[in-house]
N, C-alpha and C positions, 0 to 999 in steps of 0.2 A: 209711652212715658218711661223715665229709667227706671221705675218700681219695676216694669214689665221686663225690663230688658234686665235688671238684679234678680227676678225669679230664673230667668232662662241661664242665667250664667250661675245661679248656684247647681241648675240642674244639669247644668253642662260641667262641673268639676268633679260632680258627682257619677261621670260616663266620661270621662276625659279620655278612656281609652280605647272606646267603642267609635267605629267609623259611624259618619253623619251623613246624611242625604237633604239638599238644600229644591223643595220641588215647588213647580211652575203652576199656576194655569193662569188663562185670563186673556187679556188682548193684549198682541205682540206685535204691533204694527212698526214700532219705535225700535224693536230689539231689546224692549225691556223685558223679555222672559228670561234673557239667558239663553235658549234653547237655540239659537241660531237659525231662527226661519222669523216669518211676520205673519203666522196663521195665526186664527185665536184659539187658545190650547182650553180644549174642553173639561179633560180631567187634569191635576198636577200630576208634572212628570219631573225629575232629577233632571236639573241644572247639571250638563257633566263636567263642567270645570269647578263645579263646589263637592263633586263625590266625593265624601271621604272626611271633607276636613271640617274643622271646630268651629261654627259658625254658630254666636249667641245671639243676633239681632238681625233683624234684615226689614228693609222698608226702603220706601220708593214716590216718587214724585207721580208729574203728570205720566212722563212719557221715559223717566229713568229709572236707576234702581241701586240698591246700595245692600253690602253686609258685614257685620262684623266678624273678622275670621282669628282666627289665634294659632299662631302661626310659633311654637318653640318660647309661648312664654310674652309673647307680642301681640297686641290687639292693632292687627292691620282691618282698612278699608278699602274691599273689591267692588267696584262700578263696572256698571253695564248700562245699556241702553241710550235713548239718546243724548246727543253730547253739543245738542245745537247752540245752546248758549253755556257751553262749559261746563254743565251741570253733573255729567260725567266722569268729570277731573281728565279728560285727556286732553293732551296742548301738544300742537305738531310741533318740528324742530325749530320754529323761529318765537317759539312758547307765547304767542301772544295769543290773549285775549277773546280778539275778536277774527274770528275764523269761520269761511263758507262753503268750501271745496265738500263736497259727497261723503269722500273717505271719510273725514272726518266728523262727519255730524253722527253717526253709528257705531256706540263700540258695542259689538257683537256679540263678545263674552267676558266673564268678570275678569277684570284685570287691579292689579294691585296699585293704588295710590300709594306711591311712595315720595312723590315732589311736594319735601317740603315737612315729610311724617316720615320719612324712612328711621330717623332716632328716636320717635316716639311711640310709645302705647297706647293706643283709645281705648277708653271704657264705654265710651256711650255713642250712640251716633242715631241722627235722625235726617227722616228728607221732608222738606216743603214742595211747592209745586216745579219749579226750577230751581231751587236753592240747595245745600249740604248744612249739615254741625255737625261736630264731633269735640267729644272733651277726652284731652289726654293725660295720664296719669300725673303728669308735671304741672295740671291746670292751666293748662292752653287751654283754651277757646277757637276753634278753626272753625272759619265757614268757606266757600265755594261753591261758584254756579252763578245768577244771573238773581235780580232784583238788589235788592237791601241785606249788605252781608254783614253791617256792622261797623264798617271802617270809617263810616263818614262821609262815603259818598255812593257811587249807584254806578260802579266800575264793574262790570260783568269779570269774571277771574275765574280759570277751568284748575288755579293751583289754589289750593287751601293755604289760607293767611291766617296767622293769628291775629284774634281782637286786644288792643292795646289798651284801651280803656279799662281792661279786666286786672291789666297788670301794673296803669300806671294813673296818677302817681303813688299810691298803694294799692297794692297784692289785691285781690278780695278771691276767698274760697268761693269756687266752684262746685255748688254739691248737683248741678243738673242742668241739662240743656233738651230742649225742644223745638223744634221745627211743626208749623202747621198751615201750610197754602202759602201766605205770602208773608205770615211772620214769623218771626223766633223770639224764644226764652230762655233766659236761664235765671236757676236762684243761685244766692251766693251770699256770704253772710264777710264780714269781717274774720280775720285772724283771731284765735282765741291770745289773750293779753298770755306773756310767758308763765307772768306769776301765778296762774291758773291753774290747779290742781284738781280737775275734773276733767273726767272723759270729754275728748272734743265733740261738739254738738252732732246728733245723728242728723244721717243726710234727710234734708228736706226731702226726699221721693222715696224713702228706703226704710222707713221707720218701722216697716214689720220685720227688718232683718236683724235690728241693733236687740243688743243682750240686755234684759230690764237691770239697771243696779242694784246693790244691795238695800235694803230700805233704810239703813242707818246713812249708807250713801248719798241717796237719793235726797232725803231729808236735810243732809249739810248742801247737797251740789248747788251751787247756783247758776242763773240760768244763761247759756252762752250768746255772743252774738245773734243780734234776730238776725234772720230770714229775708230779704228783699227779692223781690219779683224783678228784673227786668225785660224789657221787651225791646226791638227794633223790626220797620216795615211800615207796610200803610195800615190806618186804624181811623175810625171815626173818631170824630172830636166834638159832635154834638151829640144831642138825644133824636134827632134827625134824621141823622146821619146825612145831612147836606154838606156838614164842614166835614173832610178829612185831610188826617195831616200825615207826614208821613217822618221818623225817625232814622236818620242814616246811622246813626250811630246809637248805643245801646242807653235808653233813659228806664228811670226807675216807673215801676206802676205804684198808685197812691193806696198799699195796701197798711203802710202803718198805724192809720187814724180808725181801722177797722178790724185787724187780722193780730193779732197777739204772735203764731206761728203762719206757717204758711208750709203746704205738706205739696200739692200736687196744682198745676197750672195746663192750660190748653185753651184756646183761640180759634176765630174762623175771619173771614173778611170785617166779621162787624160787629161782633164781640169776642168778650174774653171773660174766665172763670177761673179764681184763684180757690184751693180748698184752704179750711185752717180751722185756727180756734178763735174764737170771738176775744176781744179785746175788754169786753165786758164780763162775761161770767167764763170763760173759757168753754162752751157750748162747739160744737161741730158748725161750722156752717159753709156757705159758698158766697164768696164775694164776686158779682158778676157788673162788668162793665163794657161800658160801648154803646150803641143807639138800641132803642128799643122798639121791636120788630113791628108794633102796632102803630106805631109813630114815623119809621122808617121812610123817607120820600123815594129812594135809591136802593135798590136793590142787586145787591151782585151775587147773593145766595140763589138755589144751591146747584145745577148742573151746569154752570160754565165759567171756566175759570179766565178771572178779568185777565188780560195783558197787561204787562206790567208796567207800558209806556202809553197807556191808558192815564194811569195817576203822577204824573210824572210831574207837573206843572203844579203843586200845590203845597200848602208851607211847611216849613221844613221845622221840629223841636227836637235838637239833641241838647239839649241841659233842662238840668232839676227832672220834675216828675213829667210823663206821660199825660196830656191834654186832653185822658179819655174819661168819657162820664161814668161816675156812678147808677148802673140802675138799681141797683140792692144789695145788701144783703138777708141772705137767707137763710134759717137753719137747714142744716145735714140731716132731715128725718132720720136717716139710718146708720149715720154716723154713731153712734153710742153702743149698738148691736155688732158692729165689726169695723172695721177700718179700712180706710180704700187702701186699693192693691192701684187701681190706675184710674184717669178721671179723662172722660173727653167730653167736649160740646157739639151735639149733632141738633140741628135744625133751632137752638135756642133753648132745648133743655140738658142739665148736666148729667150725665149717664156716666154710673159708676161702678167698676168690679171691687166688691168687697173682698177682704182678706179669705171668709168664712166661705166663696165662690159661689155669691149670689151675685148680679145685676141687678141694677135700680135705676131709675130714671127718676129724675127730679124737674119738677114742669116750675122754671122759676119764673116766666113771663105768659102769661095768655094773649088772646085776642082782645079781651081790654085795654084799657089806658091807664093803669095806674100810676099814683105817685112811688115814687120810690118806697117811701115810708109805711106803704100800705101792700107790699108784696105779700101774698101769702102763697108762701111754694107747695105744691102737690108733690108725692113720692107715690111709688110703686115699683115692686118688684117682680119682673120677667119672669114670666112662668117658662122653664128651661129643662133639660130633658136628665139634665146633671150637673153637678158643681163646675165653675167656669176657673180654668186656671190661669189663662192668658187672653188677652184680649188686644183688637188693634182696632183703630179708626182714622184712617191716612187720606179720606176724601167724604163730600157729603154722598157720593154712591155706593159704599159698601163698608160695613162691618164684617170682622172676621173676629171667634174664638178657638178655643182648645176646651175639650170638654176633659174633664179628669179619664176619660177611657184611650184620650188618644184620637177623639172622632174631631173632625174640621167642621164650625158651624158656618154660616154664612149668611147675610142678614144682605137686601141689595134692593137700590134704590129705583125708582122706574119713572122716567122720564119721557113723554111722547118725542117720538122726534120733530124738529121743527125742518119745515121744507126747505129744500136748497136751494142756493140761489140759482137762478138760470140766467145764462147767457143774453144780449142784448138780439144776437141772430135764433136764439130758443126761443125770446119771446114772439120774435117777428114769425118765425114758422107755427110756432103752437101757444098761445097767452094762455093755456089754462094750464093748471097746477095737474102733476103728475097723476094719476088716478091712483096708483100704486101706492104709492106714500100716502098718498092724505086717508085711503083706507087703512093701512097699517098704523097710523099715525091713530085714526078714531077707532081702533082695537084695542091697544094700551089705555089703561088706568094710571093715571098720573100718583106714583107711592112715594113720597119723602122719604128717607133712609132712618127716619123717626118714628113714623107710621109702620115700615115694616118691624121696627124694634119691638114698639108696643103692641103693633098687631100681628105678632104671632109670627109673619114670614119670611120662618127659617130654615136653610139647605144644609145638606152634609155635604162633604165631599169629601168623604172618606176617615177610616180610625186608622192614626199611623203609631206605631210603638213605640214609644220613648219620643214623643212629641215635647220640645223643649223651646221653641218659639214660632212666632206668627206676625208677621207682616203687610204688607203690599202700598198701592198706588192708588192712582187714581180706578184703572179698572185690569190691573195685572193684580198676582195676590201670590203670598207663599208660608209654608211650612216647612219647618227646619225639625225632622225626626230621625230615627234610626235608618241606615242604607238601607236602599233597594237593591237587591242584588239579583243577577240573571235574567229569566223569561219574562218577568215582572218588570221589572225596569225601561227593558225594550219593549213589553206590550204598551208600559205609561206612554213611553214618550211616543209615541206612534199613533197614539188616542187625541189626533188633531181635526179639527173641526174647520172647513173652510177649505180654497183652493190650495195645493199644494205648493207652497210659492218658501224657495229652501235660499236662503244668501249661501252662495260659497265662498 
């Protein structure tokens, strides 16, 4: 969320002259480590074409990867990894589209997207499963990569386009953009009117950064432009989830009749959870929509992520509001004791880092049926080994934080594997199912990345010093700290797990 990504760029002005170390682990079969092999990197090692430089954000899709770098004043975006449906942003010289050649589908090491951004600054940038956004200091909207980018239609684009719709027929302020699997968001409010003689409204995701006003202030200011949610991709459109529709272009979610403000947003295949204040008493709560999981015919949660030419065929709403259901709202239990720092949805409950660097889960739906009107949310607070500073959740397999010491937490999901398919002449020689696998397969405990939250199991990987962000993928992961320099650096990156297998 950009809350995360405004803590790591205040901490980054505040070392603006201290070299940075951008490191690895995870699985790199795509080339999305950086590290220029396709082993799976056991500990994090320094990315070496990020040694050194100003990196406040970094996050990654299925199989790609993305950071934000500052480069003399300039927030550039560096991509790596695969680039099969453009997700990459690299376009060979006849700059199309749609490209199949080897070279091409692998960029190896971060390289700078500059087609189409080279005049611009990014603040913010996130990655979906195949998808990009990025917001730039002029309030562009840029997406690229492959599904639903905004424009209107379902054109895969390896160059980042700005969204039109943001800009026309009136402007609307930008205060946030988010990518999550196959959708994206942003909030954005109206222009403050000229005659307006109050501070312009604080950014929807960034509120524990704005300066409180004076109280004589505060008391004449009146209140600015609301806050709208928008969303574009595929989404349920029943409580079923039998109807989905899918958005080319960016429509509003129906937060007005319930949300007074609206601070922090985040999505999965088949819902979505807006935070705010009540429309009724201005109370904390979570507005959550989409089908509900006890009700659900369809299931595309959680370890395999749908193709996107899967839902391709089904109806299409870009105007007025977003087709998706209401399942509740809920109070923020812990919303009144601190303020969220960032908010994601893992497995159907809203899990949230507080300003004060607790975690909380909020269980808004059970295994019940209820009516909307009768949700009563659970909260609970992560018993955690220290105050949490930064937090990321980029897939339903892993969560990653930053403990206030600098330590890497790690939170990761366990899925049995399912058997592969065999050959039509594998089945003729041997019909029975590998012995191998289906014993490995009934060794593993099947853990939600929910389950491991609330139940306890969590990994270090290591305390890095002057830790100032935390990212990853699907199952690639990284931390952005102080350089690694010397024997150290080369012991990391050497610390690979798996056959040797090096691209040159």
């Amino acid at each position: 969320m950009l809350s995360a990504l405004r803590w790591s760029t205040s901490r980054l002005r505040g070392a603006a002259l201290r070299p940075l170390s951008t490191l690895a682990w995870g699985v790199g079969s795509e080339g999305q480590l950086g590290l220029v092999h396709t082993c799976e990197q056991a500990t994090p090692a320094p990315i070496p074409d990020l040694r050194g430089k100003q990196v406040s954000c970094v996050a990654g899709g299925v199989f790609h990867s993305a950071a934000l770098v500052h480069v003399e004043g300039q927030g550039q975006i560096h991509m790596w990894g695969s680039n099969f449906f453009g997700q990459a942003g690299y376009f060979p010289e006849l700059q199309s589209a749609l490209f199949s050649t080897d070279d091409e589908e692998v960029v190896w090491e971060p390289r700078w997207l500059d087609e189409n951004l080279k005049d611009e600054s990014i603040t913010a940038l996130s990655c979906g499963d195949f998808h990009n956004i990025a917001l730039a200091e002029s309030g562009k909207v840029f997406t690229w990569g492959a599904g639903i980018l905004g424009h209107g239609s379902e054109v895969f684009d390896s160059r980042p386009h700005a969204i039109k719709s943001f800009m026309e027929p009136e402007p609307l302020r930008i205060h946030s953009v988010h990518a999550r699997q196959g959708l994206s968001f942003a909030t954005a409010s109206k222009p403050a009117t000229p005659a307006a003689t109050t501070p312009e409204p604080t950014d929807a995701t960034a509120s524990e950064t704005a300066a409180s006003p004076a109280p004589a202030a505060a008391a004449a200011a009146e209140p600015g432009p609301p806050t709208e949610v928008f969303v574009w991709g595929h989404y349920d459109a029943s409580e079923d989830g039998a109807k989905r529709v899918k958005s080319t272009a960016p429509v509003r979610l129906p937060t007005a009749e319930h949300l007074a403000t609206t601070t922090h947003v985040d999505g999965s295949y088949h819902m979505m959870a807006v935070a705010g204040t009540s429309r009724v008493d201005g109370r904390p709560v979570f507005a959550v929509f989409g089908s509900h999981p006890a009700r659900r015919v369809q299931n595309f949660e959680p370890e395999t992520p749908p193709y996107h030419a899967e839902l391709e065929k089904i109806d299409v709403v870009n105007a007025g509001e977003a087709p998706v259901p209401l399942i509740g709202v809920v109070d923020d239990l812990m919303g009144r004791m601190s303020l969220p720092r960032s908010l994601f949805l893992v497995d159907g409950a809203v899990v949230v880092l507080r300003e004060n660097g607790t975690v909380d889960v909020t269980h808004v739906v059970g295994d019940t049926n209820p009516s909307a009107s009768s949700l009563t949310p659970t909260a609970q607070t992560l018993d955690l080994p220290e105050p949490i500073v930064a937090m990321s959740v980029s897939s339903p397999l892993a969560a990653l934080a930053i403990g206030k010491s600098g330590t890497v937490y790690q939170w990761t999901a366990v899925y049995p594997p399912k058997p592969k398919p065999k050959s039509a002449w594998s089945w003729l020689i041997d019909p029975k199912p590998d012995p191998a696998e289906v014993a490995r397969a009934a060794s593993m405990v099947r853990r939600t990345l929910l389950d491991a939250l609330v139940g306890g199991f969590i990994e270090t990987r290591g305390t890095f010093n002057g830790a100032v962000a935390i990212g990853g993928g699907w199952s690639h992961h990284f931390v952005v700290a102080d350089d690694v320099h010397g024997a150290d650096a080369d012991e990391s990156a050497a610390a690979i797990s798996g056959p040797s297998s090096v691209k040159k």
